[in-house]
C-alpha positions in Angstrom: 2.4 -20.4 6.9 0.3 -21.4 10.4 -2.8 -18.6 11.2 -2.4 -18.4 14.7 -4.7 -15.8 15.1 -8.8 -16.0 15.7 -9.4 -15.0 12.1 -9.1 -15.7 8.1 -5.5 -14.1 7.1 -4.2 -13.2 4.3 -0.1 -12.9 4.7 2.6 -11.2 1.7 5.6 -12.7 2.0 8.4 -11.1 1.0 11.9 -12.8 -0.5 15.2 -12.2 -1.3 17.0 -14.4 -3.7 20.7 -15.5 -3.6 23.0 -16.6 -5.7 25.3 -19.4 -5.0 27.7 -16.5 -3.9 24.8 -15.2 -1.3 24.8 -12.3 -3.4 21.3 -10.5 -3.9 19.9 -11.2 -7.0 16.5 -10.2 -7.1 13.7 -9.6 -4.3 10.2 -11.4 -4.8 7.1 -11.5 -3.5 4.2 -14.3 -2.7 0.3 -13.4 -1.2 -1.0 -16.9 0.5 -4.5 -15.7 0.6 -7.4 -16.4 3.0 -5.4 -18.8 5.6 -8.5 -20.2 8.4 -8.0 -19.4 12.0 -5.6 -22.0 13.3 -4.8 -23.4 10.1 -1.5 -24.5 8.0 -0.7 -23.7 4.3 2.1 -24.5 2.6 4.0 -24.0 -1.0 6.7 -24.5 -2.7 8.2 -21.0 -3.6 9.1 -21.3 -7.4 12.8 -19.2 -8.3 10.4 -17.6 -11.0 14.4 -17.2 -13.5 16.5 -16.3 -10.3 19.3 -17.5 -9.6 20.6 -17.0 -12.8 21.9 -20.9 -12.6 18.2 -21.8 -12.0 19.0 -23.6 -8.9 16.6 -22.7 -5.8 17.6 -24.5 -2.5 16.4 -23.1 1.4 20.0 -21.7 2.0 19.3 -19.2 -1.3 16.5 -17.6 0.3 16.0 -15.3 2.8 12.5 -13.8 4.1 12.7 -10.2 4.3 9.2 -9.8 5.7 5.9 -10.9 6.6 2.6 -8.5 6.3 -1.1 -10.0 7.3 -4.0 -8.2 7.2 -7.7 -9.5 7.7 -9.2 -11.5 4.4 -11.7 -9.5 4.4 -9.6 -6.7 4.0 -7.0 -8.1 1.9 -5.7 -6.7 -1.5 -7.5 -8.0 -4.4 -5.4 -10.2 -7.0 -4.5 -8.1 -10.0 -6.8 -8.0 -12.9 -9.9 -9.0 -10.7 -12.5 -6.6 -9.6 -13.9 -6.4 -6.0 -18.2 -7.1 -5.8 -17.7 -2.6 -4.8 -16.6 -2.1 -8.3 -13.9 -0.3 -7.1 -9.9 -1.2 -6.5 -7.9 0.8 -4.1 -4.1 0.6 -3.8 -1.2 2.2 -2.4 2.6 1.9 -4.2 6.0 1.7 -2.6 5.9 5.0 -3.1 9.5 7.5 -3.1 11.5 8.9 -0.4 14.4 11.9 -0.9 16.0 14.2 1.5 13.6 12.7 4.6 10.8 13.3 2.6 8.2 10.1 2.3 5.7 9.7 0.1 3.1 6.3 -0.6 0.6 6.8 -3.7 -3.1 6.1 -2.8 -5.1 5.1 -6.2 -8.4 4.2 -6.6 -9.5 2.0 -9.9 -13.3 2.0 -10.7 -13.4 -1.7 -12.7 -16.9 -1.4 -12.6 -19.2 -0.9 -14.6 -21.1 2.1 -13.6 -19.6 5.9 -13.1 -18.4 6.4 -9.7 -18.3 10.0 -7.8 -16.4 11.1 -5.0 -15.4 14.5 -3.2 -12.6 15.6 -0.9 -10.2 12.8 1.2 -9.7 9.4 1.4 -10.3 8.2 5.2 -7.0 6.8 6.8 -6.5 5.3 10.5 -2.9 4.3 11.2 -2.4 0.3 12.3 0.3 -0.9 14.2 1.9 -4.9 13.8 -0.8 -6.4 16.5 -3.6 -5.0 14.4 -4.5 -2.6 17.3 -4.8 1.7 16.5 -1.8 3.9 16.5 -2.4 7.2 18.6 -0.4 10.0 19.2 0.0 10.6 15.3 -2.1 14.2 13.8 -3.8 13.4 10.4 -3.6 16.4 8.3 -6.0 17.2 5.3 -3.6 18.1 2.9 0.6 17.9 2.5 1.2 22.2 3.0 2.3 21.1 6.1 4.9 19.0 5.7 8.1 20.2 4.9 9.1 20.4 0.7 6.1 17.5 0.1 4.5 20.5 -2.4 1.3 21.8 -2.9 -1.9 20.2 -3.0 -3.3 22.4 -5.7 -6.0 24.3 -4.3 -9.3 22.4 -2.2 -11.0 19.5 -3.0 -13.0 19.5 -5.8 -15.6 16.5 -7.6 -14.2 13.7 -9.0 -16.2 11.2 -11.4 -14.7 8.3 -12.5 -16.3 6.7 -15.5 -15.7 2.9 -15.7 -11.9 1.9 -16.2 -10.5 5.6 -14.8 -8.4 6.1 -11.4 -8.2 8.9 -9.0 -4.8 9.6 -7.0 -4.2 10.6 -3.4 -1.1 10.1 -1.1 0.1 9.9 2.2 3.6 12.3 3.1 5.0 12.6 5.7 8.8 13.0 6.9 10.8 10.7 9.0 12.7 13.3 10.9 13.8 11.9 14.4 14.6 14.1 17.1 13.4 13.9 21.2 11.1 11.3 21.7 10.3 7.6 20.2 10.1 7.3 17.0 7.3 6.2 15.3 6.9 3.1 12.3 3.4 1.9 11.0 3.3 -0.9 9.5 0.1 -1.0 8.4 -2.7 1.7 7.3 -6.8 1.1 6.7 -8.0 3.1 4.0 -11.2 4.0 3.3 -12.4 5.9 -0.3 -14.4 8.1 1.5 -16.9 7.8 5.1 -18.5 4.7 4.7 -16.7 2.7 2.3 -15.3 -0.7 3.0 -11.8 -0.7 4.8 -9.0 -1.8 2.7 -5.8 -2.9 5.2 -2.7 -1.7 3.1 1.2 -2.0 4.3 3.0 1.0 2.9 5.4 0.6 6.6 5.3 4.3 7.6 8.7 5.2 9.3 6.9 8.5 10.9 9.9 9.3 12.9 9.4 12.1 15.9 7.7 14.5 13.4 3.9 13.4 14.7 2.2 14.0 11.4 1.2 12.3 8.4 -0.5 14.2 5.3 -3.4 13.0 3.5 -3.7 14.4 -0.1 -7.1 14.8 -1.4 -8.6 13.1 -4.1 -8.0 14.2 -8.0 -8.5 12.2 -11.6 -5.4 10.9 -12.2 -4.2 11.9 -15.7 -1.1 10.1 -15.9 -2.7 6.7 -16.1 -2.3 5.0 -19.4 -5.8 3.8 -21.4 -7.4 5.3 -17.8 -5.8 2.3 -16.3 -5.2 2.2 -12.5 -2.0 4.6 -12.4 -0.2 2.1 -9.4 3.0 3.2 -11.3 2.7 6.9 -9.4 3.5 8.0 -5.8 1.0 10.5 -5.0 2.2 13.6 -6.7 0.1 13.9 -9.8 1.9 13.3 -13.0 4.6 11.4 -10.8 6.2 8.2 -11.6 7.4 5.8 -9.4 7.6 2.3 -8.3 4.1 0.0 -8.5 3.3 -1.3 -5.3 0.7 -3.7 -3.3 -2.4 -3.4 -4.3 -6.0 -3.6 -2.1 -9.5 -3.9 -2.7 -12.4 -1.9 -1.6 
């Protein structure tokens, strides 16, 4: 992995793993963190049980993907804690009927209570790192087609140490006149004035303009007030874990 930009990098790679058939047999992830401007790392990607024959050659792989977001905006590695006390991440979230939705979830691993009121702060990132205009930012999901309820205002959240609040992004990908729209990546701030946190939920906003931001609320569903990543937004939802970021 060569950094050819002017700044640290941290890149997610992600894999797919064949069989000696080329069939799929399992998709796989690695983070090569904190790469210097100009520099080279490299590793040796280990088949981590797949293939099932426990042979891993170059002509079994295939690299789905490449995200790279600033160091210092890079997702934390699970189980640490950022200096903030405080561990934002968004999940791979769920999509039905044209209907998207990413879960935003915010740890406090600290070790001091942590308050917060109303929406997390979200600006829209394209692949060169550069803003994404053009695309309304709604407080709230009433407005976008079957994403549900939010459940009434914002209200005050405290999170004592080792509890989570959810939030969400929805949107749908509807295409109709126009260019369509994909975001790869999104900076997400707890609230005005926290430290960004560059996430890579890949946004396929379609024609529709609009993306819905779901205010804060304590998230219930999280085992042992754990961090919740399993969910996608909608409280009490389940869903796939995803990348997590640090704040």
């Amino acid at each position: 992995m060569t950094n050819q930009e002017a700044e640290p990098l941290t890149y997610t790679i992600r894999f797919s793993l064949r069989d000696d058939r080329g069939r799929a047999m399992s998709n796989t992830e690695e983070t090569v963190a904190s790469v210097g401007a100009g520099k080279t790392v490299r590793r040796t990607l280990e088949p981590g049980g797949y293939p099932a024959d426990g042979m891993l050659d170059a002509g079994r792989v295939r690299i789905l993907g490449v995200d790279r977001v600033p160091s210092d905006e890079a997702p934390a590695p699970v189980g640490s804690c950022p200096a903030s006390g405080l561990r934002l991440t968004a999940d791979q979230g769920d999509a039905a009927m044209g209907l998207r939705v990413v879960g935003l979830h915010l740890e406090n691993c600290g070790s001091r209570a942590y308050a917060l009121e109303g929406y997390p702060v979200v600006q829209l990132i394209d692949a060169e790192h550069r803003p994404v205009d053009g695309v309304e930012i709604l407080r709230g999901t009433d407005g976008i087609p079957m994403a549900g309820g939010d459940g009434g205002p914002p209200r005050p959240v405290t999170l004592r140490p080792g509890e989570s609040a959810v939030s969400g992004l929805a949107w749908r990908n509807t295409t109709e006149f126009g260019e369509a729209v994909n975001v790869p990546y999104v900076r997400v701030r707890a609230e005005a004035g926290s430290a960004p946190v560059m996430v890579a939920p890949h946004l396929d906003l379609g024609t529709t303009g609009e993306l819905g931001v779901r205010a804060w609320q304590k998230d219930e569903t999280a085992p042992d007030g754990g961090t919740g990543e399993s969910g996608s937004g909608r409280p009490g939802a389940q869903g796939p874990y995803g990348r997590p970021s640090s704040s």
